[in-house]
N, CA, C and O atoms as a GROMACS GRO file, in nm:
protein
  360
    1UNK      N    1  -0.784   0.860  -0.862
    1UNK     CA    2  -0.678   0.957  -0.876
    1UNK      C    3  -0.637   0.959  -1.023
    1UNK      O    4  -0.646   0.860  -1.094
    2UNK      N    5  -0.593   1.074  -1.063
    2UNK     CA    6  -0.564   1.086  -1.227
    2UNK      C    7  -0.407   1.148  -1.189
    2UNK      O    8  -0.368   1.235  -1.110
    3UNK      N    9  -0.319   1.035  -1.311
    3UNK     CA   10  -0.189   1.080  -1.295
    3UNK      C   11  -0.192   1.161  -1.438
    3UNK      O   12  -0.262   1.108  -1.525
    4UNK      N   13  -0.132   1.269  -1.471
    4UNK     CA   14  -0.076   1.318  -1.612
    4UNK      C   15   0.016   1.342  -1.622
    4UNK      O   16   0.064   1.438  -1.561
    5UNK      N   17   0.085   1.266  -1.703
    5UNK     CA   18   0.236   1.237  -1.721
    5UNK      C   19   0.315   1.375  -1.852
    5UNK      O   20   0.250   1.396  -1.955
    6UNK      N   21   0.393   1.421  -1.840
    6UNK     CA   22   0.431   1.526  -1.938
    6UNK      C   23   0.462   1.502  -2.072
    6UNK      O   24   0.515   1.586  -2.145
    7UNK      N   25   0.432   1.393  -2.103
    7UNK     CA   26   0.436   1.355  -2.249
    7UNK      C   27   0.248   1.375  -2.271
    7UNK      O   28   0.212   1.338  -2.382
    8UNK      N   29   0.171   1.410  -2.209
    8UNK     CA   30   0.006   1.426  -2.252
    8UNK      C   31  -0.056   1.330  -2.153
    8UNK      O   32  -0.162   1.364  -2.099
    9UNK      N   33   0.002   1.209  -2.123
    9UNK     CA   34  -0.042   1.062  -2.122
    9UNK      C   35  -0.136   1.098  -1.978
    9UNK      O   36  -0.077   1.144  -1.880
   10UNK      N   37  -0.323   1.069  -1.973
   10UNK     CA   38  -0.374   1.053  -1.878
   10UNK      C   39  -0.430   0.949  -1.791
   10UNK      O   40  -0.539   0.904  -1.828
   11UNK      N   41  -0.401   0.921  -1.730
   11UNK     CA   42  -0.385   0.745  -1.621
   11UNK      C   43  -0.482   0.756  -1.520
   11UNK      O   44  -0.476   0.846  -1.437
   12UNK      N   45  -0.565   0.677  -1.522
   12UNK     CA   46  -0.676   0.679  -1.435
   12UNK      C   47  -0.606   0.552  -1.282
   12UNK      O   48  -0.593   0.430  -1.290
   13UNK      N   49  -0.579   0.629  -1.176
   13UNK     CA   50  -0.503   0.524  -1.080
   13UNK      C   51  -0.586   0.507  -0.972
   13UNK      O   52  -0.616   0.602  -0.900
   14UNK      N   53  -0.638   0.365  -0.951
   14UNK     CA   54  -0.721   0.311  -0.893
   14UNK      C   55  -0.675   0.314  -0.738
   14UNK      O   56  -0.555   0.341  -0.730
   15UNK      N   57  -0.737   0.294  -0.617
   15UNK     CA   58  -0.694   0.239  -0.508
   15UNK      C   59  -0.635   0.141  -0.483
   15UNK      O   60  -0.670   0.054  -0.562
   16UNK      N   61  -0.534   0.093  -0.387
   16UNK     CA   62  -0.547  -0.014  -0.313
   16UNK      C   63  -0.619  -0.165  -0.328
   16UNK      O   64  -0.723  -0.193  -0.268
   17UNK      N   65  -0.562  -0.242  -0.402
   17UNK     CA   66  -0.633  -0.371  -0.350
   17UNK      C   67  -0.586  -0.471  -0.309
   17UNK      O   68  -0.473  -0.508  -0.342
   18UNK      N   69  -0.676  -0.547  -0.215
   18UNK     CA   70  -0.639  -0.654  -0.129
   18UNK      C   71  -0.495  -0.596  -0.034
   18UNK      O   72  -0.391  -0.660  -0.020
   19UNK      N   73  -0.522  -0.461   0.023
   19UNK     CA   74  -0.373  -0.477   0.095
   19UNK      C   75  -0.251  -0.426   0.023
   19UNK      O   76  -0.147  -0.392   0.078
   20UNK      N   77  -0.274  -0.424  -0.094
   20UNK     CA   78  -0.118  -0.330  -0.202
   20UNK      C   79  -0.156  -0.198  -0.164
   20UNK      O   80  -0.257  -0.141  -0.124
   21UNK      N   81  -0.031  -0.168  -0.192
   21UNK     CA   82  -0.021  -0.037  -0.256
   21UNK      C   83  -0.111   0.012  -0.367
   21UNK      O   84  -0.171  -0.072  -0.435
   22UNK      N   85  -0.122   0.110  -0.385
   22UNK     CA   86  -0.167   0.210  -0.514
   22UNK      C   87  -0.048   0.206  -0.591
   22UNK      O   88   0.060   0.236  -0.540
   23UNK      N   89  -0.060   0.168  -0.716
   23UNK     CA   90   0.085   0.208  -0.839
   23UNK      C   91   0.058   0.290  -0.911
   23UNK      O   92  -0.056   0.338  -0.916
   24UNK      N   93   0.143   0.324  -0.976
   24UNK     CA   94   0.135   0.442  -1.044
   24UNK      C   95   0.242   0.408  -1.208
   24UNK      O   96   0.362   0.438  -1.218
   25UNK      N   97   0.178   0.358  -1.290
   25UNK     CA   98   0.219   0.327  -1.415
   25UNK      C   99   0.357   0.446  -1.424
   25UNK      O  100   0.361   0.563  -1.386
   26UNK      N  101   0.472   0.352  -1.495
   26UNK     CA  102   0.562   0.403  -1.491
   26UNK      C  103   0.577   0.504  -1.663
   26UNK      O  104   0.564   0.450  -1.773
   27UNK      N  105   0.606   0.652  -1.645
   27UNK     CA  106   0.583   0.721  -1.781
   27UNK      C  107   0.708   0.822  -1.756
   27UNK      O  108   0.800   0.796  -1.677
   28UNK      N  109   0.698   0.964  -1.850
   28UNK     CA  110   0.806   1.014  -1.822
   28UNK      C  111   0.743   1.142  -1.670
   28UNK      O  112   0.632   1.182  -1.634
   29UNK      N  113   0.870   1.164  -1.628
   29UNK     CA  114   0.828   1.262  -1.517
   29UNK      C  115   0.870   1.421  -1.577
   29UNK      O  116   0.976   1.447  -1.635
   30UNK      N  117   0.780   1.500  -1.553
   30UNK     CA  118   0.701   1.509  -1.371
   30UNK      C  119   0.538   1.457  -1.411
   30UNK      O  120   0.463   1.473  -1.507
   31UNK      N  121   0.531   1.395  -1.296
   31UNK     CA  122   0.412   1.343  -1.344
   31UNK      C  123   0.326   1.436  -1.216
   31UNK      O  124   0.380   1.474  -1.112
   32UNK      N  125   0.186   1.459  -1.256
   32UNK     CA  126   0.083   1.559  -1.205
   32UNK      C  127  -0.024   1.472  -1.131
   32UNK      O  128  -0.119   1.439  -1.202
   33UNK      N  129  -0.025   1.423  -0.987
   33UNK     CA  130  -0.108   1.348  -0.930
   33UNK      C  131  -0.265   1.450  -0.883
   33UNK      O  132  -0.251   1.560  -0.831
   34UNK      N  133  -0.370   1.407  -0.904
   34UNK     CA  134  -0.510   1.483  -0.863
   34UNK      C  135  -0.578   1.394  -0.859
   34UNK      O  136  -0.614   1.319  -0.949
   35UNK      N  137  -0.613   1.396  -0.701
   35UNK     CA  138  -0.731   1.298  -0.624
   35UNK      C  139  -0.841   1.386  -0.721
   35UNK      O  140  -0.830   1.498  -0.770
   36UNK      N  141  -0.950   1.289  -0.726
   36UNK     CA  142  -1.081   1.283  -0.809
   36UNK      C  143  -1.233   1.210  -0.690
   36UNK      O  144  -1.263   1.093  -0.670
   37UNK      N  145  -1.279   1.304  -0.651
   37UNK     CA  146  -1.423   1.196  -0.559
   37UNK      C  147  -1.490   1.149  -0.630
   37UNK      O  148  -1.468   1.175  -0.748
   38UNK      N  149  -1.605   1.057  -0.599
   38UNK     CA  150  -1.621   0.958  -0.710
   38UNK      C  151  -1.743   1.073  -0.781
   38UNK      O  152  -1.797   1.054  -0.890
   39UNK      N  153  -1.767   1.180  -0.702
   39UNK     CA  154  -1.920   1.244  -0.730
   39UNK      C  155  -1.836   1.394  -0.843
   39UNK      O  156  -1.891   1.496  -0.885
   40UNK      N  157  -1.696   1.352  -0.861
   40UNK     CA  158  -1.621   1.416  -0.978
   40UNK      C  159  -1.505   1.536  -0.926
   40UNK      O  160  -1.420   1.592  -0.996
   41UNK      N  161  -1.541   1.557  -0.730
   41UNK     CA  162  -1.519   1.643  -0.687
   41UNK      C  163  -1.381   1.677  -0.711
   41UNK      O  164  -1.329   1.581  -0.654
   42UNK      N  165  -1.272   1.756  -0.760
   42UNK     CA  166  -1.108   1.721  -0.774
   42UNK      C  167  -1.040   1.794  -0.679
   42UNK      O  168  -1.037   1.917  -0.680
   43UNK      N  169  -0.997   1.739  -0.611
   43UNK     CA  170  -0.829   1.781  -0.495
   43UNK      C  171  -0.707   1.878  -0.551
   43UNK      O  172  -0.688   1.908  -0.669
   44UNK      N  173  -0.646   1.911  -0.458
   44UNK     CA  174  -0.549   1.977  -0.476
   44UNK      C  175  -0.451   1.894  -0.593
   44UNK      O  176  -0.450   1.771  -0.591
   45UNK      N  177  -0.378   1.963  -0.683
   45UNK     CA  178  -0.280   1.876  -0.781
   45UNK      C  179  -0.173   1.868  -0.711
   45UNK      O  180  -0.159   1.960  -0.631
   46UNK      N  181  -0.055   1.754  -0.715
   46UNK     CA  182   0.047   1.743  -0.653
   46UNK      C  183   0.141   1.687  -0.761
   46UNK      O  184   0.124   1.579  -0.818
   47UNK      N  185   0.271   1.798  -0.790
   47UNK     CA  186   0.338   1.755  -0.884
   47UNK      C  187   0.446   1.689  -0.859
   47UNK      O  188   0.516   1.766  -0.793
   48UNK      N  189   0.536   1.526  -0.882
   48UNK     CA  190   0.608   1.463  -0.818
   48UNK      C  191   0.737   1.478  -0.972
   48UNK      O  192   0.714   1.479  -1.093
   49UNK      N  193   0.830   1.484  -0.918
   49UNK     CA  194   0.948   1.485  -0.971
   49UNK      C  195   1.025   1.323  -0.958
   49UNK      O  196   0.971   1.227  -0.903
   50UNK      N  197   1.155   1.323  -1.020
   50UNK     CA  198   1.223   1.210  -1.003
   50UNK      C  199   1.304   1.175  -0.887
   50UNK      O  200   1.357   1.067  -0.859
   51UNK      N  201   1.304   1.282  -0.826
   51UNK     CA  202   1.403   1.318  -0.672
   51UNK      C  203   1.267   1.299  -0.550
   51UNK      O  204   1.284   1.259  -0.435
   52UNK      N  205   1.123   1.344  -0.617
   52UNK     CA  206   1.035   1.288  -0.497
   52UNK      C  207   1.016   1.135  -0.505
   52UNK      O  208   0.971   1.093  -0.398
   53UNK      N  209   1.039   1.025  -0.606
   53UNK     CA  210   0.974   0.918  -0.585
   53UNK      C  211   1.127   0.822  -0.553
   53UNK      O  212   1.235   0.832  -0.612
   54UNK      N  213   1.085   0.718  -0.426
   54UNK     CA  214   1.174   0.681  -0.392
   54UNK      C  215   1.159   0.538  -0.466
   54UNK      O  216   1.044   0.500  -0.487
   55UNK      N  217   1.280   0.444  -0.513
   55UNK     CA  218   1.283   0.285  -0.581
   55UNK      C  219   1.216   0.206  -0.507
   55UNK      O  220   1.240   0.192  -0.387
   56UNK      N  221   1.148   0.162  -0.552
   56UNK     CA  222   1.062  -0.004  -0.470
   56UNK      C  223   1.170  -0.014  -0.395
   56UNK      O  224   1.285   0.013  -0.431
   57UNK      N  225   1.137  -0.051  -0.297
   57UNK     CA  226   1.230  -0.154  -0.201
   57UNK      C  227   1.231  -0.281  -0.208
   57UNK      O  228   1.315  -0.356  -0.159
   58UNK      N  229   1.082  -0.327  -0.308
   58UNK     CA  230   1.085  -0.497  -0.242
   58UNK      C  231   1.102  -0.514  -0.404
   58UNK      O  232   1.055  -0.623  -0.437
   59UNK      N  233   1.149  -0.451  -0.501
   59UNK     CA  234   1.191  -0.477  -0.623
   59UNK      C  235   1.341  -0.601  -0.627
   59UNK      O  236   1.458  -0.584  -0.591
   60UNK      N  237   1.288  -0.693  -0.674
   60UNK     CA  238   1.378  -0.798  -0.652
   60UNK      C  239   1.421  -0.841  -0.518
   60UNK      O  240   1.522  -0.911  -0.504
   61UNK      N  241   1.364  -0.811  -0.439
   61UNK     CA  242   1.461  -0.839  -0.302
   61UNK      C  243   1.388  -1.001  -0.261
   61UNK      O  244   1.440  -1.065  -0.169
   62UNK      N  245   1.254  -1.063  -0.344
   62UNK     CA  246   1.188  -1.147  -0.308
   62UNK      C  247   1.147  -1.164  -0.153
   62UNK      O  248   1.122  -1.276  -0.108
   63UNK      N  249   1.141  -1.069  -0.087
   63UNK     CA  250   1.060  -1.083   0.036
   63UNK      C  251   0.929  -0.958   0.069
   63UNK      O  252   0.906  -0.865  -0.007
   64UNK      N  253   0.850  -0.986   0.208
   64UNK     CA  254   0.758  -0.878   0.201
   64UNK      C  255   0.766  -0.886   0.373
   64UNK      O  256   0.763  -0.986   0.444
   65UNK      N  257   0.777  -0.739   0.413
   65UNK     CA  258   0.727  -0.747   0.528
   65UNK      C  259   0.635  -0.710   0.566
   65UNK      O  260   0.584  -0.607   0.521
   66UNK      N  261   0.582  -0.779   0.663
   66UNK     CA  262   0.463  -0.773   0.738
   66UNK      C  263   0.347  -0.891   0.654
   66UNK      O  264   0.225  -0.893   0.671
   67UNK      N  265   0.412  -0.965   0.580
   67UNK     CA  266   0.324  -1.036   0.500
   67UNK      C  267   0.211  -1.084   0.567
   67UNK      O  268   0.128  -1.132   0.489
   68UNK      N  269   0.168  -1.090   0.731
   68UNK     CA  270   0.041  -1.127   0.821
   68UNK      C  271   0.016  -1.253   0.770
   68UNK      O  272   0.114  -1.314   0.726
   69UNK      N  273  -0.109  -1.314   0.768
   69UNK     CA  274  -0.177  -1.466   0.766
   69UNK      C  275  -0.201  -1.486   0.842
   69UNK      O  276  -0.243  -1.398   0.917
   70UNK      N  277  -0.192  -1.665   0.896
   70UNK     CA  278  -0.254  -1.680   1.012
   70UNK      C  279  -0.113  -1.710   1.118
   70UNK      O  280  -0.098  -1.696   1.240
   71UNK      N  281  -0.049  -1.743   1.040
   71UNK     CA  282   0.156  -1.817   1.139
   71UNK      C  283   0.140  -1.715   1.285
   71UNK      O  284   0.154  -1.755   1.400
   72UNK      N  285   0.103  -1.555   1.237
   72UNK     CA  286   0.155  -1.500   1.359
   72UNK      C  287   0.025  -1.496   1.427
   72UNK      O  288   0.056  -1.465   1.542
   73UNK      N  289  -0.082  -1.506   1.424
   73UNK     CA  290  -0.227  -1.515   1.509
   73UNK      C  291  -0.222  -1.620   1.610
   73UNK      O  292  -0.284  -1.600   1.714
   74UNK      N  293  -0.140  -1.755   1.591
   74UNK     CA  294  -0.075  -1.867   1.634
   74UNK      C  295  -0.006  -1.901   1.789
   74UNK      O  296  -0.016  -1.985   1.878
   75UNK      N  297   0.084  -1.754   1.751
   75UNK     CA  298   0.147  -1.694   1.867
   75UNK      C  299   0.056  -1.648   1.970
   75UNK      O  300   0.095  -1.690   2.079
   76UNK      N  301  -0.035  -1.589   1.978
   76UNK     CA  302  -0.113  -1.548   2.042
   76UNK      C  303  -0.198  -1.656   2.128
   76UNK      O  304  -0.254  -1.641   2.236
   77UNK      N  305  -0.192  -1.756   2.056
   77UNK     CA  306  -0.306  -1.875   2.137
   77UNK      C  307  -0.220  -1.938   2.248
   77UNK      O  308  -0.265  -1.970   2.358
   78UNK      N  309  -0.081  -1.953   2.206
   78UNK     CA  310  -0.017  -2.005   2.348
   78UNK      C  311   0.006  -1.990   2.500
   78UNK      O  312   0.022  -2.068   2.594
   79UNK      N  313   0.002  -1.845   2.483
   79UNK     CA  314  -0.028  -1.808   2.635
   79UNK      C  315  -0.182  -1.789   2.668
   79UNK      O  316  -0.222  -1.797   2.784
   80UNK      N  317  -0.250  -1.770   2.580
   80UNK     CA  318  -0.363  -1.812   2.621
   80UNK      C  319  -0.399  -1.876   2.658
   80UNK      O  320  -0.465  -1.874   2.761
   81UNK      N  321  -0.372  -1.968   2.590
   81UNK     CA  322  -0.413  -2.154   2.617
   81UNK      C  323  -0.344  -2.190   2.730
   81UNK      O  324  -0.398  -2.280   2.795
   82UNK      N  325  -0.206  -2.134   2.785
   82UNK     CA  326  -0.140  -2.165   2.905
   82UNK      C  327  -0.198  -2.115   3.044
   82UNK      O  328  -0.197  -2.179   3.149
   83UNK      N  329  -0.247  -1.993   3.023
   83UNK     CA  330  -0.347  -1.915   3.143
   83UNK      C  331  -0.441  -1.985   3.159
   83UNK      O  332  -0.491  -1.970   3.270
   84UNK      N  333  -0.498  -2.070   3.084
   84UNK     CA  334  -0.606  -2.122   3.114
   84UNK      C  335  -0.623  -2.231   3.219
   84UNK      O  336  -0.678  -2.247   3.328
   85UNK      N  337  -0.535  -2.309   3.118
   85UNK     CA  338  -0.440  -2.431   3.228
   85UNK      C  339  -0.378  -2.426   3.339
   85UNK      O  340  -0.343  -2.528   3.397
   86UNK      N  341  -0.357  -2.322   3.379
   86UNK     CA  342  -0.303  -2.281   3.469
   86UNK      C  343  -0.406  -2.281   3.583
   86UNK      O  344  -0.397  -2.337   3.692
   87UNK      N  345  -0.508  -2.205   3.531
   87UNK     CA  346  -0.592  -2.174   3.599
   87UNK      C  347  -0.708  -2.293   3.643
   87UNK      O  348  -0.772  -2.272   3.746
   88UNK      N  349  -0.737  -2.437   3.551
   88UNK     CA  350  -0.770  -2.530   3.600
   88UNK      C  351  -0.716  -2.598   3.720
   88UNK      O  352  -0.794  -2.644   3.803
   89UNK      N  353  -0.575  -2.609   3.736
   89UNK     CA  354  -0.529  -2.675   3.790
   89UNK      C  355  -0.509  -2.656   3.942
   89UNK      O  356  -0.461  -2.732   4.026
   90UNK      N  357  -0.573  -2.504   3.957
   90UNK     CA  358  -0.579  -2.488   4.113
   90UNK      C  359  -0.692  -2.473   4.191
   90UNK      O  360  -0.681  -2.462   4.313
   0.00000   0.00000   0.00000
């Protein structure tokens, strides 16, 4: 995706990794978002203002939700493991 920011400035904005978000380098607005395919193909332009982009939420707040791992996969083994037992015992 290519952001162009109204001071000239052109930003090449990568996907997603590991699970983030996409960012979008902070410049002046309105900034001009256009998906790009990798074979050069270009998307519709979408122009975002200061009233479309909403503040981080997890900006200072030091937490994340939905952070996943393995803690909540955990949950899942107990009734499993209890059906089972259950089921030996008769």
């Amino acid at each position: 995706m290519e952001a162009a920011y109204a001071d000239g400035q052109l930003v090449v904005v990568s996907g997603p990794v590991h699970g983030e978000e996409a960012k979008i380098p902070p410049g002046p607005l309105p900034v001009a978002l256009t998906p790009v395919a990798a074979d050069g193909t270009r998307g519709a332009t979408v122009s975002l203002t200061e009233a479309d982009i909403a503040p981080d939420p997890d900006a200072g707040s030091g937490c994340r939700m939905g952070g996943g791992g393995v803690a909540p996969a955990l949950w899942l083994l107990g009734p499993l493991a209890w059906t089972f037992t259950r089921r030996r015992r008769r």
